[in-house]
N, C-alpha and C positions, 0 to 999 in steps of 0.2 A: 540377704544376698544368697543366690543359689548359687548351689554346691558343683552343680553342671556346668553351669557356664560364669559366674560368678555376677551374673547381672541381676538388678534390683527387680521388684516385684509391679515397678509400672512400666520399666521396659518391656518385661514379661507379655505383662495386659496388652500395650498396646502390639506387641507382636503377633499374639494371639488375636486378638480383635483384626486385622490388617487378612489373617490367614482366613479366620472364619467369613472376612469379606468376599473371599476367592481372589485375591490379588496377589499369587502366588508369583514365584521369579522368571516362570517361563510364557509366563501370560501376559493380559493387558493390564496398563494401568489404572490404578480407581483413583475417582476424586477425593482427596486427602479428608477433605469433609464426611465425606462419606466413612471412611475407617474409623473417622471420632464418632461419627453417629453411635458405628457400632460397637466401638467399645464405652459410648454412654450407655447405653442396651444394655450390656454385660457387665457395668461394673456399677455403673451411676457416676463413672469420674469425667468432668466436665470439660470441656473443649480446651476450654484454655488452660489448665491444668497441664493437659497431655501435650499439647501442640509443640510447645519449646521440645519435650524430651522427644519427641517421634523427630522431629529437624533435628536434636544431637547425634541420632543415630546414621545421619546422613552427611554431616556435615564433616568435611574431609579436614575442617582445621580444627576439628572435637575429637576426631577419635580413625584411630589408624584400620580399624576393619569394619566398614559398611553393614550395616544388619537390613538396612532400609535403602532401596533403591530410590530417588527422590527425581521426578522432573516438573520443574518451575523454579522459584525464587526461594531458598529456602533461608535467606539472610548472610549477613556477614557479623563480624564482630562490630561492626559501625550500625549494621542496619537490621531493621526488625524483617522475618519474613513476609512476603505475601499471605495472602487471607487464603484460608486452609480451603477453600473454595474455587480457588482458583489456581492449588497446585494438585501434583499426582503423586502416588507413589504405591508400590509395591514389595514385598520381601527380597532380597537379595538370598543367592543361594547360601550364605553362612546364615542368613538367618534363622533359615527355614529349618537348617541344620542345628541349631542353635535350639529352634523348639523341638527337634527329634530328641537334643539329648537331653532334655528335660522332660521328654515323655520315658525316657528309658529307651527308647530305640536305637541310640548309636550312642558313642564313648563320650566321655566329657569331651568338653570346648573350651580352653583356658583363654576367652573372649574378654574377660574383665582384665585379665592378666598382663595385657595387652592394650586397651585401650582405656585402666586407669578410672576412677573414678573425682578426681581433682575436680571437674567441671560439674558435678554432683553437691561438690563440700566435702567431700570423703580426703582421706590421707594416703589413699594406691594412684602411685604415677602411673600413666603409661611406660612401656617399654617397647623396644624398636622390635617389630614383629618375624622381619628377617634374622636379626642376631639371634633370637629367639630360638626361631627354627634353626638355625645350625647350632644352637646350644645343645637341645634337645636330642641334634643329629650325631654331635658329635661325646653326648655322653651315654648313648647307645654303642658306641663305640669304646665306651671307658675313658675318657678323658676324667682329669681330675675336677675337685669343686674348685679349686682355686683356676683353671683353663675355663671353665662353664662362667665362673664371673666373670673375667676377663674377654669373653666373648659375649657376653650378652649387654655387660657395662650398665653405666650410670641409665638415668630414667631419660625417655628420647620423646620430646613431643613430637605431636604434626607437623606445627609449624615451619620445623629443621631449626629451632634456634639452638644456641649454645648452651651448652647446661657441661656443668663446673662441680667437683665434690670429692668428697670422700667413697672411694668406690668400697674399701675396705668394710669401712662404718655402714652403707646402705645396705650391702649385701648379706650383715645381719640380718638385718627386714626389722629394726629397731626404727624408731623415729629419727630423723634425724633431716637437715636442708642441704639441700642443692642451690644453686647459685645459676636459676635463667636468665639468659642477657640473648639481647638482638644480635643476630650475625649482620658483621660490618666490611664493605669491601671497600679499599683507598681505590680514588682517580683524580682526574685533574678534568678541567671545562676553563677554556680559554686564560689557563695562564695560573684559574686558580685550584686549592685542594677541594677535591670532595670526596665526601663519606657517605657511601648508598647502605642502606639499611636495606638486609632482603629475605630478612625473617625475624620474627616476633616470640618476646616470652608469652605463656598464657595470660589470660584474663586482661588482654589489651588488645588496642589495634591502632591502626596504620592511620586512621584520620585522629583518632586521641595522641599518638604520640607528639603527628606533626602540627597539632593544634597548641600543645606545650613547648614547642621547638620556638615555633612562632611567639607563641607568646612569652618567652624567654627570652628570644634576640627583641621582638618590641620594649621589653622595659628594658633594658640591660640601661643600668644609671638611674632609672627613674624608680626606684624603687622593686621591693619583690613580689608577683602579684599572685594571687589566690593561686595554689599548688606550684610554686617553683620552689625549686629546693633551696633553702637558704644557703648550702654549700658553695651557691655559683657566685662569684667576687664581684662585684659591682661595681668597684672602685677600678678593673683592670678592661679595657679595651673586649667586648665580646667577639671571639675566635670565626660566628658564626654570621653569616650574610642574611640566608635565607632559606625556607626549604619547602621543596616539592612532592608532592605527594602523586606518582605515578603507576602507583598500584591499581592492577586490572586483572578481572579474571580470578580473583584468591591468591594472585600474585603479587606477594608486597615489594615494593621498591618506591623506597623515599631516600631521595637524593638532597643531603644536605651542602650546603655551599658553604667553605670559610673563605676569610679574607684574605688576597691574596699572599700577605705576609706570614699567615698563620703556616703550621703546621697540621699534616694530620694528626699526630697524639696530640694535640691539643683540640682540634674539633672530636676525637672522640672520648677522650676528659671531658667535656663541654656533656658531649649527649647520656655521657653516664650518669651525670648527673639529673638528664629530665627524671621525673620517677615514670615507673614502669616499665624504660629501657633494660634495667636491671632488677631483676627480682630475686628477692631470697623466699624459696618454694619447701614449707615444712610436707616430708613424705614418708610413710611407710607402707614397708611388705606385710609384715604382721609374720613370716614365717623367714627365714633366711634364702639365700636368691637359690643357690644351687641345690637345696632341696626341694623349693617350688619346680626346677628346672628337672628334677630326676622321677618327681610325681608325674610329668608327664609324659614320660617312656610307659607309663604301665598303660596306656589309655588302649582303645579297642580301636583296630584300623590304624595303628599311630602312624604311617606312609599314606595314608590316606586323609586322616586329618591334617598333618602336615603341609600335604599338596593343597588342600582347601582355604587353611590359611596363606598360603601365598599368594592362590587366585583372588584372594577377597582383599589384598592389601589395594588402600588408593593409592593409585598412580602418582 
């Protein structure tokens, strides 16, 4: 893990590879193939090795600051990308900044800091890249460490789901879990309740959740089928009708339907129990939050990188 920006050594390569292609942030795009060419040139690491990590770097539900500009299909949590042949991509201006400060040319980039290494296998959450930057802001101004936690908070995915914890305990930067669960909004559809799901913990998605929805309300009485959580009562009337799955665009929304007698706490009882609604997420900082947070006041340009990291957050 570099020290500069805190990212591993094949993000690195393939950044590097991508720049030596001339696919810089103010130019054209290169065929995605193309940049694995050349970082098999330059390293010997193989297409499909790299492929997954260059689409992490792009993918706006993996990581909150863009390194890699991507245009074509670069998947979903359901679906695999397109064939690196037939998508494009180029540097984003962080990234490019990103390789300057690993040459030494401009101040550290607290990039890993931010966008977590979870989806790696690693134990660093992401953290919300705004609260961030006012953390940063406002302990140049002397706020306390206990104001700096309290403003930067618990660990914040992409997705916007809900994450639950001990802020005390994380901000240690000791191991310790968080508690990710889907955010749920109550309605009603002709009479009856419904519960729209419209964000997701990690290492899930939107067609896995409602493939276990369904397949939960199908056996309900006929026994429990491969991955339903034995928690759910079989013996008691299921809460839950039916569910749709209306997610478009990297925008989830699964709209579950209960029966019109049910309640909503009881369809979202029901969905807490699918698994992967709720996840327990082991995380650590490795240093405590508000000293990570005061290390980068000292950085070169710090109004400068500041403003950088906010232009590179995805929308």
């Amino acid at each position: 893990m570099s020290s500069a920006t805190g990212l591993g050594l094949l993000d690195l390569l393939i950044l590097e590879a991508i720049e030596a292609a001339g696919a810089s942030s103010h130019g054209p795009y290169m065929k995605t193939q193309r940049a694995l060419d050349v970082l098999h040139e330059r390293t010997g690491i193989g297409s499909t090795q790299a492929y997954e990590s260059l689409c992490d770097m792009a993918r706006p539900y993996v990581a909150h600051l863009p390194l890699i500009d991507f245009n074509g299909n670069y998947g979903s949590p359901d679906w695999e990308p397109a064939s690196a042949r037939y998508t494009e991509c180029r540097l984003t201006p962080l990234g490019e900044a990103a390789l300057a400060a690993e040459r030494g040319e401009r101040g550290t980039l607290p990039i890993a800091l931010m966008n977590g290494d979870l989806h790696q296998g690693g134990h660093r959450p992401p953290l919300d890249p705004r609260r961030l930057v006012d953390a940063v802001r406002a302990s140049v101004s002397g706020c306390s460490d206990d104001s700096i936690v309290d403003i930067v908070g618990l660990p914040a995915f992409p997705s916007r789901c809900d994450v639950a914890g001990d802020l005390a305990e994380f901000a240690t930067g000791a191991a310790c879990e968080v508690v990710a669960s889907a955010s749920m909004a109550d309605g009603h559809v002709r009479g009856q309740p419904t519960v729209t799901i419209t964000a997701l913990p990690p290492f899930t998605s939107a067609g896995r959740i409602a493939e276990l929805i369904a397949n939960a309300v199908g056996h309900q009485g006929r026994g429990i089928p491969t991955g339903r959580p034995p928690t759910i009562d079989d013996e008691l009337p299921c809460p839950v009708t039916e569910v749709s799955d209306q997610s478009s665009g990297g925008r989830t929304q699964l709209v579950v339907t209960g029966r019109s007698e049910a309640s909503h706490s009881e369809v979202r009882q029901f969905l807490q129990q699918i698994p992967t609604v709720q996840q327990r997420v082991r995380v650590a900082l490795e240093h405590p939050l508000a000293e990570l947070v005061r290390a980068l006041t000292t950085s070169d340009d710090l109004h400068g990188t500041l403003d950088l990291i906010e232009r590179s957050i995805h929308s």
